[in-house]
C-alpha positions in Angstrom: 5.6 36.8 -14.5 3.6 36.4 -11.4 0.8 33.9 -9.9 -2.8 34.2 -9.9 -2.6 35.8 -6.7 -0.3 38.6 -7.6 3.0 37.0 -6.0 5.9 36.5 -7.5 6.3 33.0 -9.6 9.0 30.9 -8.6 10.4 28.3 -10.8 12.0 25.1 -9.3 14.5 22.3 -11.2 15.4 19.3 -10.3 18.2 20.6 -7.5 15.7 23.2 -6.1 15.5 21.3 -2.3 12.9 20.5 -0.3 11.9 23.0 2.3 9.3 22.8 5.5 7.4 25.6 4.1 6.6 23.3 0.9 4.1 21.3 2.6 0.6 21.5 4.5 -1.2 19.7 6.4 -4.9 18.8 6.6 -6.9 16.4 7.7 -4.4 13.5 8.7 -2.7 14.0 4.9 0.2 15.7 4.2 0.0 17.8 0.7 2.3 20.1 -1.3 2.2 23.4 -2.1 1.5 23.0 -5.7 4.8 24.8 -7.7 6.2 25.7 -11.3 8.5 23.2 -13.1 9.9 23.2 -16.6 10.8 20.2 -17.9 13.3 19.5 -20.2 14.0 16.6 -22.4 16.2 15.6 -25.6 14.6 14.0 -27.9 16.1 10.1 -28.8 16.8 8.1 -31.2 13.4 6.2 -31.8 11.5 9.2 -31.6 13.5 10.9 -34.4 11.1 12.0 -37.2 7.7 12.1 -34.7 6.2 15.8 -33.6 6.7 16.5 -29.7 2.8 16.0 -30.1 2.7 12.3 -30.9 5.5 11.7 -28.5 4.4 13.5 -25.3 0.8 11.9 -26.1 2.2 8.4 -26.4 5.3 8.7 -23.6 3.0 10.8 -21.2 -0.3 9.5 -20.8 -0.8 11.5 -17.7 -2.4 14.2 -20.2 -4.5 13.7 -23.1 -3.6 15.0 -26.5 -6.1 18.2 -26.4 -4.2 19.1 -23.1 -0.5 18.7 -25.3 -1.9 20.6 -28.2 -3.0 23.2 -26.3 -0.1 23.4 -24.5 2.1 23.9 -27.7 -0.7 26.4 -28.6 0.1 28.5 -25.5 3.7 28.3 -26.2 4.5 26.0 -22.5 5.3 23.0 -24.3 8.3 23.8 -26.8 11.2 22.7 -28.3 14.1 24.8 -27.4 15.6 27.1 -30.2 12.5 26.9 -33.0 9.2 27.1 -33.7 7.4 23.8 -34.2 3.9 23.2 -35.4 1.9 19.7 -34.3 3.1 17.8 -37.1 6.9 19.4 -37.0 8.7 16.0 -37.0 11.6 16.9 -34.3 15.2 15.9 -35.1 18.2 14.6 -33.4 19.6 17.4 -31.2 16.2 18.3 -30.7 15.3 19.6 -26.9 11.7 19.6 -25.7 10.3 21.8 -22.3 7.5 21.7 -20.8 6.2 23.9 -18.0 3.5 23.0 -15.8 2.2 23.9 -12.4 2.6 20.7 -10.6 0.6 19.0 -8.3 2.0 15.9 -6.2 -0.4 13.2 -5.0 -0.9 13.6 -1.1 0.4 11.1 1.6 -0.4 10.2 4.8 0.7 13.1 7.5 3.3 12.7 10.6 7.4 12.4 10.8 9.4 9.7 9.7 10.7 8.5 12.8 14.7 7.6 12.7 15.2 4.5 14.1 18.9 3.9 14.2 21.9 5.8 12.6 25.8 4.7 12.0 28.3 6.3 10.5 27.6 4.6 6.9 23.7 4.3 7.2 20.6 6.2 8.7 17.7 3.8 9.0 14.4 5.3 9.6 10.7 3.6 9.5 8.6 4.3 6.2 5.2 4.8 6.6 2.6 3.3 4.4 1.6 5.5 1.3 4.8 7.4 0.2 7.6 6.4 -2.1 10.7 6.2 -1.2 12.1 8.8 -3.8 11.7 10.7 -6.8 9.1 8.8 -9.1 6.1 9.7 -11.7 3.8 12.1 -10.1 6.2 12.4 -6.5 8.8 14.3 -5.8 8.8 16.3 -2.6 6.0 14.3 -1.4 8.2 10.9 -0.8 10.9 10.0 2.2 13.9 11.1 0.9 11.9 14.8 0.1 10.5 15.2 3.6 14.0 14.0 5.2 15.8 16.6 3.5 12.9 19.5 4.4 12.7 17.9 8.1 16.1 16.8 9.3 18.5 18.7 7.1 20.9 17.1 10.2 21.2 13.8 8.4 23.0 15.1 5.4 22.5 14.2 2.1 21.7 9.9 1.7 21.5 8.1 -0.6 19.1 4.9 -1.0 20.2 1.2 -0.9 17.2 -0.4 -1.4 13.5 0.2 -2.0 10.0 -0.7 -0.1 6.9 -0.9 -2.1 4.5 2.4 -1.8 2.0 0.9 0.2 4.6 -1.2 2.5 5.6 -0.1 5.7 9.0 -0.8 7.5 12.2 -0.3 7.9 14.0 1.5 5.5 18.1 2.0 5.0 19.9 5.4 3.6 23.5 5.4 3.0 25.4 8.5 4.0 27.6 8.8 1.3 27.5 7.0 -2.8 30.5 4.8 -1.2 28.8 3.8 1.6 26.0 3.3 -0.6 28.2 0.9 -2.8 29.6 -1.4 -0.2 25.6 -1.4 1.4 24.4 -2.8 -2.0 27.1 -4.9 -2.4 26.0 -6.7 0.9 22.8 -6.7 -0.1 23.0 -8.3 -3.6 26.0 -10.6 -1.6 22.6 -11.9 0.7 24.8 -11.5 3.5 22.0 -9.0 4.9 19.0 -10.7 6.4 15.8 -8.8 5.9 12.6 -9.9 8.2 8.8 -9.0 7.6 5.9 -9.4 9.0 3.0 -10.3 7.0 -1.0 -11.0 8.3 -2.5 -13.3 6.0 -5.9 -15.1 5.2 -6.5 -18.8 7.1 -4.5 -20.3 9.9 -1.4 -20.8 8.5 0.6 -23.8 9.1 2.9 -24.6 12.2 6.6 -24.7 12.0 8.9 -23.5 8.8 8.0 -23.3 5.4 9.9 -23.0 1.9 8.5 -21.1 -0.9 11.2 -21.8 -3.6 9.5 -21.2 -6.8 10.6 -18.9 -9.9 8.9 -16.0 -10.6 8.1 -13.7 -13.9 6.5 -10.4 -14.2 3.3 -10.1 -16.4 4.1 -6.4 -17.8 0.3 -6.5 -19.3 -1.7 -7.2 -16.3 1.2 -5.5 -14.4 1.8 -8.2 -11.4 4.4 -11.3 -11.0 3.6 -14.8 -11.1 4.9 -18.2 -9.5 6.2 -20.4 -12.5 6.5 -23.4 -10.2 7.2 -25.6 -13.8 10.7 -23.4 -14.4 12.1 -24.5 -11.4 12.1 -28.3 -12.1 12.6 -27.7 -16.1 15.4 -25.9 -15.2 16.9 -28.1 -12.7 16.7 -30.9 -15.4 18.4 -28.8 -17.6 20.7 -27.9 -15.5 21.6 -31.5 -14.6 21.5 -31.9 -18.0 24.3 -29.6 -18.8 26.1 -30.6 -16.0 26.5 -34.2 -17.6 27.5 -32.6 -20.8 30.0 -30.3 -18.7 31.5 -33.5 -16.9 31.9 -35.0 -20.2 33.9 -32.7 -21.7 36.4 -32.7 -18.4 37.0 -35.9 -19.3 37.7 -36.0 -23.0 40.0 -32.9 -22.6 41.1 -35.3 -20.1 41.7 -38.1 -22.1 43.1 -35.7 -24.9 45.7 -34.9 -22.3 46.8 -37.8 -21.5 46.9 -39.7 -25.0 49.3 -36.0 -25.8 51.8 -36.9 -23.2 52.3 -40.0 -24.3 52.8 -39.3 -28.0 55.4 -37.0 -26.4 57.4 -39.4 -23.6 59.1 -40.9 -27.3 60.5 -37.4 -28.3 61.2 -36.6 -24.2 63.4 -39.8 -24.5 64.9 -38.9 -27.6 65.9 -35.8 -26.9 67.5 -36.7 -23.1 70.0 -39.0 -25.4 71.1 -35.6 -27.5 73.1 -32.9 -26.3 72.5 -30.3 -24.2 71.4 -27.9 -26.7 68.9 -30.0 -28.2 67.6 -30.7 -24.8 67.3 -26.9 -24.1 65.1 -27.3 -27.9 62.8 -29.8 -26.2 62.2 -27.9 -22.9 61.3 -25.0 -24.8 58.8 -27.2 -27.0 57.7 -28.7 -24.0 56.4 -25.7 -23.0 55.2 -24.2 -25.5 52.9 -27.3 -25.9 51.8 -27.1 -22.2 50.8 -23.2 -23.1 48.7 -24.8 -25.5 47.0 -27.1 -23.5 46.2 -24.7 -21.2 45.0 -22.1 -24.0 42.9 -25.5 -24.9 41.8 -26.2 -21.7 40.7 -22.8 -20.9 38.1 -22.5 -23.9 37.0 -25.9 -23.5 35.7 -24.8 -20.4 34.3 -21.6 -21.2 32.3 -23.3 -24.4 30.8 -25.8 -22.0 29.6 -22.7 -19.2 28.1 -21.4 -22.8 26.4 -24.6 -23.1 25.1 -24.9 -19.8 23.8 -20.8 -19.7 21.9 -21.7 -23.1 20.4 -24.7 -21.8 19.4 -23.1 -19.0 18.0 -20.2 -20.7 16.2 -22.3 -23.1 14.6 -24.2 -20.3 13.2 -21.0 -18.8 12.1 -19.9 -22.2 10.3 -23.2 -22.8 8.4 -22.6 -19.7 7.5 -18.8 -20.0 3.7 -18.4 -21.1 3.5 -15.8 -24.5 1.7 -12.1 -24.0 4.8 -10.0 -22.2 5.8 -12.9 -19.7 9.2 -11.9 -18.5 11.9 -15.2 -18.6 11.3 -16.9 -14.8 14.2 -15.9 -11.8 14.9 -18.3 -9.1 13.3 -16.6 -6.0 13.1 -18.1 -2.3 11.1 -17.0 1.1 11.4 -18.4 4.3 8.2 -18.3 6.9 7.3 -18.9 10.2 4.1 -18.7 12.0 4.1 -15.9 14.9 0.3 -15.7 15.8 -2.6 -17.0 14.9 -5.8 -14.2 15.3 -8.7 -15.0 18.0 -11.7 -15.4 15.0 -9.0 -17.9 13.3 -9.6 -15.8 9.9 -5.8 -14.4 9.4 -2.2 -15.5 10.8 0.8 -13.1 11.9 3.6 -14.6 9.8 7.8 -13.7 9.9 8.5 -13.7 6.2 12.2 -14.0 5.4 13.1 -13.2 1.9 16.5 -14.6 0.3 15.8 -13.4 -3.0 14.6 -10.0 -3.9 12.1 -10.3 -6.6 9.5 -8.1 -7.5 6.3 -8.6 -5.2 8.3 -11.5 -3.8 7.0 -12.4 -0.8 3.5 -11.6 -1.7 3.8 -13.8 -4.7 4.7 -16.7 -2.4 2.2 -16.1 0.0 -0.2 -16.5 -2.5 0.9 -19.5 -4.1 1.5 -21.1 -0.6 -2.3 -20.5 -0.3 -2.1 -17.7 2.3 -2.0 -14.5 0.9 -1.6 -11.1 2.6 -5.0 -10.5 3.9 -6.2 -7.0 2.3 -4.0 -7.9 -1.1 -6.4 -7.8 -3.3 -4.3 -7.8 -6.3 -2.8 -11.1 -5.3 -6.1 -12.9 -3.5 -6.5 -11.3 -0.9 -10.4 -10.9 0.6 -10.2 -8.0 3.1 -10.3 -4.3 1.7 -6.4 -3.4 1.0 -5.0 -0.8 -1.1 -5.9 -0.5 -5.2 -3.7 0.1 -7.5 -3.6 3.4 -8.8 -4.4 2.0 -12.3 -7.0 0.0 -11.1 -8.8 2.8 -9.8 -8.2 5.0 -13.2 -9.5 2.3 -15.4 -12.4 2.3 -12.9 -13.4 5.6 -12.8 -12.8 6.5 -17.1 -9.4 8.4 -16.6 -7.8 7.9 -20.2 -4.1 7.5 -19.5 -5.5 4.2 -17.9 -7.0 2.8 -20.5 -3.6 3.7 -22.7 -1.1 2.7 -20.1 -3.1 -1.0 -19.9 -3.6 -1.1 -24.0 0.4 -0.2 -24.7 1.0 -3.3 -22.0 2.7 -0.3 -19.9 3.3 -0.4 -16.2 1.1 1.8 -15.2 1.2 4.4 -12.5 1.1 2.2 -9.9 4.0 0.2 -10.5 6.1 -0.5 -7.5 9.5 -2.8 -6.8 10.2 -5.1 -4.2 6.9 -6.2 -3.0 7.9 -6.4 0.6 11.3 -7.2 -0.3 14.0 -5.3 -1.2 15.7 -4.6 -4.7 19.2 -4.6 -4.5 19.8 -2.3 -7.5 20.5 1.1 -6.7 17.0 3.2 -7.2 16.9 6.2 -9.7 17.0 9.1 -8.0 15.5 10.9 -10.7 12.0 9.5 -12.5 10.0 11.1 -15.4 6.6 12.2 -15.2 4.2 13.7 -17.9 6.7 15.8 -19.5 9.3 15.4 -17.3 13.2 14.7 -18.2 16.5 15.1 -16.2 18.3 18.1 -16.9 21.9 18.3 -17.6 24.2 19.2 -14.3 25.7 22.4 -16.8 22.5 23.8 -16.9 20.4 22.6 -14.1 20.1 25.9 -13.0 17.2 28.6 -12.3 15.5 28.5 -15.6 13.5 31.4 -16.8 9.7 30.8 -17.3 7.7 31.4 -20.7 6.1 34.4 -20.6 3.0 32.8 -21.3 0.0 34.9 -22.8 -3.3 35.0 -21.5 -5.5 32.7 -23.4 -8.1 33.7 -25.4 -11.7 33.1 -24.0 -12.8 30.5 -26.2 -9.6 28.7 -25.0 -10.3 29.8 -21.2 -13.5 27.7 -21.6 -12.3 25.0 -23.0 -10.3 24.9 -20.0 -12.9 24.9 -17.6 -15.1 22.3 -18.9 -11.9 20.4 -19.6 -11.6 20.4 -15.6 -15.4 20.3 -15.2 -15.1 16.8 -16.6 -12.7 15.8 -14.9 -14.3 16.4 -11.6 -17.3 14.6 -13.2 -15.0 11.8 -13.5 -13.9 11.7 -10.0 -17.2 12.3 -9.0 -18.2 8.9 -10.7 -17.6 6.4 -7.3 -18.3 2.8 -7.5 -21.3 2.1 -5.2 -21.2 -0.2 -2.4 -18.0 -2.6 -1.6 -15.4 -2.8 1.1 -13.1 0.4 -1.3 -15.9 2.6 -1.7 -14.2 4.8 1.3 -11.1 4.7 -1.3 -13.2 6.2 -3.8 -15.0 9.2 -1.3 -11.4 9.9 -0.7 -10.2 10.7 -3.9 -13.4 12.4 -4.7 -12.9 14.7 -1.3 -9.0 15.5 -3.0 -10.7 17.3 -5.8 -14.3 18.8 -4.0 -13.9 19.6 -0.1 -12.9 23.0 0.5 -10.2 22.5 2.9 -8.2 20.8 0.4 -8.1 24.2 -1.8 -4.9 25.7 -2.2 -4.5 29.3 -1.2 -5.2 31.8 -4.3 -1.6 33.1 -4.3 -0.1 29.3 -5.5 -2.9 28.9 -7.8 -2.4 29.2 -11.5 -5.2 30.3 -14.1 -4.0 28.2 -16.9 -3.5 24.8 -14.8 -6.3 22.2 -14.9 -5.5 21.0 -11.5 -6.1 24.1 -9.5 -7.8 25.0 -7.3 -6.9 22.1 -5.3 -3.5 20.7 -4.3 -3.9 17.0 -5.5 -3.7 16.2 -9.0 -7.3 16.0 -11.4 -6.3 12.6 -12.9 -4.5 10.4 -10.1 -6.5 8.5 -8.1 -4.9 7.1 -5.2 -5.9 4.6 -2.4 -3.7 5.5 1.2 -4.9 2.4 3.1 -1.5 0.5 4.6 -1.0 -3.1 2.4 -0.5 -5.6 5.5 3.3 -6.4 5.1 6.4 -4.5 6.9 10.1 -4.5 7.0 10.5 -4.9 10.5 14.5 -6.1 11.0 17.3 -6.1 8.6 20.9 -6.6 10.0 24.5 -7.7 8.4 25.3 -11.3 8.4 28.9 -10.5 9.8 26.9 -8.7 13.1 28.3 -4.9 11.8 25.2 -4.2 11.8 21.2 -4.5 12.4 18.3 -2.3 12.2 15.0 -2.9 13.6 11.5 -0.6 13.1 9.0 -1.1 15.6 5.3 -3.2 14.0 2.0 -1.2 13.1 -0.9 -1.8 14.8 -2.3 -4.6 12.5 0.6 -6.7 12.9 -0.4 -7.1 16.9 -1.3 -10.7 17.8 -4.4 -9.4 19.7 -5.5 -7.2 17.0 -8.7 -8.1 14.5 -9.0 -6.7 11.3 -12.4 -5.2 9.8 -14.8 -7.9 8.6 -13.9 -9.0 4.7 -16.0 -7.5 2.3 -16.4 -11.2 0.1 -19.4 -12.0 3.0 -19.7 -15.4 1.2 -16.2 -16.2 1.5 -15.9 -14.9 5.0 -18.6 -17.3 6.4 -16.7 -20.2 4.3 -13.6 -19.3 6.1 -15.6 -18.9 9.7 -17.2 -22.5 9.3 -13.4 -23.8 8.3 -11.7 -22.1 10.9 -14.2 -23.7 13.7 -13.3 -26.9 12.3 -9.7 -26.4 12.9 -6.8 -27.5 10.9 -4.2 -26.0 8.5 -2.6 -25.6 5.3 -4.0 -24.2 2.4 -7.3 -22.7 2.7 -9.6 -22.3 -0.6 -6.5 -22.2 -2.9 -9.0 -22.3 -5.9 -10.3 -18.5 -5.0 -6.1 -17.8 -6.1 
């Protein structure tokens, strides 16, 4: 089989590596060379029964169902070992392949600079923009991809934590899974403190603040939220359970003593008899103590019992109905570092002790100061949109699907700022996409693929031509409008053409490298890891601030004019504290 331009088709899997030669650059963006992939994926348990046309339709949004019955039609999407039809209903055993051309969202271009190494760790600094490591639409464009094309000298790492796409910072690889291990163990231990830097909306208040307030995720509207309510709810019923705890000490107690006195009459006894009785008694003795102990022991684990209900009934009694997750006890630490000249946004240390999901930005917000350009969580300036957002905006359908099913979305994200002590997967799934076995993650031969027929050829093409239509369709006006004429210049401006020999004639995507259907907004979110370091003083890593977080530095105009002027008039007037938490 060979590409459109008459070269020979290679076919990557999930252990093909990353290479220099996979990447371009234009314009300040760093793109992929758009390649051949064949998926593979066994079917499970709830999907038993369904055809591999109602599953990838609902699992995969990414495509719509013309796209996947087309696909089955042209023979790319299959099921291994049988012919299937759209309404085969698949069985267990069942293994599904897809083969696309992929095309990986573009990233901001430059090196990932390496800012410290060990012998357990490699810390480098992660730019704005690009995941950390294999997920959804990514998977050489992210930093563990470009690490292994670019400084095959580091070996093979492994992550220990994650930063949110759009965050910057400092970012820790392990050199080996042990080293790995003991790293997350550390981290999950809190014996590792993490430090950010965060510029935020008002003048924020002098000395140290707490934010120690639960938090739940909202897997509808796809964001976490403070549940201030939890915290005291659950410290009541906590107290509560302790008093129920303490009681029960003392009855088995009480149960203990009343024992050994019913005993000190058959002790006595039993001294007055001979020695072989007395051997009888010391035996029963303890026997009875084993007892006591066996007792003892489940007394106390009933009561923890008690006390986890309680306290998971008291989070539950607190936790609003519509895909609220249960409330976790989450804490950030901040300190004021800067205040800017126009008195519209603060430079703030943000110290996480928790690592929850959008932690710190979370707090921020509900501390009345949130990060300046994060628009999902209040903030006025233009910051980075969710990828989501901007689907839903422009008519892409897997939006509107991913936000009806209550899905994440595709711009779901971990950490927030913070980072998530468990171990990332280093494998994600995409439209089609599944984890092959190690056995037989090997070169796989591609379908030899017909040409279609030219009715089908032209539903391709105005398949596409819509979809540039849909790209085309910008919001007008608005501080993200340059967002918009971004995405819009991915899928028109010639220079962002691939090359005719890695084009494909059957791919919806092509001619370009980014993908048709994800929309993507590259502007840095105002928050970076900028220190983390080992309690015991093994250890510390530091990655050197962007250009925002600069004291002297003023950030673009907000585009909320009204509120800007509202913030103006209360910044002249001085003060701090909270600054027009209602807008939250």
């Amino acid at each position: 089989m060979e590409a459109s331009g008459g070269g020979a088709l290679v076919l990557e899997n999930p252990d093909s590596p990353c290479r220099p030669e996979d990447y371009v650059e234009v314009a300040g963006y760093r793109l992929v060379k758009p390649y051949h992939f064949d998926f593979c994926l066994s079917v499970r348990q709830r999907w038993i029964g369904q055809s591999i046309i109602d599953i990838f339709t609902r699992e995969f949004p990414a495509r719509d169902r013309a796209y996947y019955l087309q696909a089955l039609a042209d023979g790319v999407l299959r099921v291994e070992g049988c012919q299937v039809g759209p309404d085969t209903p698949l069985k267990d055993g069942h293994r599904m392949r897809h083969y696309i051309h992929r095309h990986e969202p573009p990233v901001p271009a430059g090196p990932i600079a390496v800012v410290g190494t060990s012998e357990a760790a490699v810390a480098v600094c992660k730019p704005a923009g690009m995941p950390v490591h294999v997920a959804g639409q990514y998977r050489k464009n992210t930093v563990l991809g470009v690490l292994q094309a670019e400084r095959p000298d580091l070996g093979p790492l492994f992550p220990v934590h994650r930063l949110d796409k759009p965050v910057s910072g400092l970012l820790l690889f392990a050199r080996s899974a042990a080293a790995a291990a003991a790293l997350c163990r550390q981290i999950e231990s809190r014996d590792v403190d993490k430090v950010y830097v965060a510029r935020v909306l008002g003048r924020f208040s002098e000395g140290h603040m707490v934010a120690d307030v639960p938090l739940a995720w909202d897997t509808v509207a796809n964001h976490a939220l403070a549940v201030p309510e939890a915290a005291v709810e659950a410290a009541a019923a906590e107290a509560t359970a302790d008093d129920a705890t303490m009681q029960g000490v003392l009855q088995a107690e009480q149960q203990e003593t009343e024992q050994q006195q019913e005993q000190q009459p058959a002790q006595q006894a039993g001294q007055q008899q001979g020695e072989a009785q007395q051997e009888v008694s010391m035996a029963e003795q303890r026997r009875q103590r084993k007892q006591q102990q066996k007792a003892a022991k489940l007394a106390a684990k009933g009561a923890k019992a008690d006390r986890q209900a309680a306290l998971r009934a008291a989070a539950a009694a607190t936790t609003a109905r519509g895909g609220k997750s249960t409330p976790k006890p989450a804490l950030t630490e901040f300190r004021l570092l800067a205040v800017a000249e126009d008195g519209l946004t603060s430079i703030v240390e943000c110290r996480p002790r928790t690592g929850r999901t959008h932690q710190i930005r979370v707090h921020l917000q509900h501390l009345g100061h949130p990060i300046a350009n994060d628009t999902q969580y209040g903030g006025t300036y233009g910051g980075p949109l969710a990828s989501r957002h901007m689907a839903q905006t422009l008519g892409v359908h897997w939006a509107s699907q991913a936000a009806g099913a209550g899905g994440s979305g595709a711009a779901g994200g971990s950490a927030g700022g913070c980072c998530s002590s468990k171990r990332p997967r280093l494998e994600g799934k995409a439209e089609g996409e599944g984890v092959l076995p190690q056995e037989q993650q090997q070169q796989q031969v591609p379908p030899q693929v017909p040409p279609p027929p030219p009715q089908q050829q032209q539903q391709r093409q105005q398949h596409q031509q819509s979809g540039e239509e849909q790209a085309a369709a910008e919001p007008a006006g608005g501080g993200d409008a340059d967002a918009y004429a971004q995405c819009r210049a991915f899928r028109c401006r010639p220079e962002f053409e691939a090359e005719a020999g890695l084009r494909d004639a059957l791919c919806s995507h092509c001619p370009y490298y980014a993908p048709r259907d994800y929309p993507l907004d590259l502007r840095p979110l105002w928050l970076h890891a900028r220190r983390y370091s080992c309690g015991e003083g093994s250890w510390s890593f530091s990655a050197p601030p962007p250009e925002w977080a600069h004291p002297d530095w003023l950030p673009p105009a907000p585009y909320d004019q009204q509120w800007h002027a509202a913030a103006a008039a209360a910044a002249c007037g001085g003060g701090g504290g909270k600054l027009f938490p209602e807008r939250l």
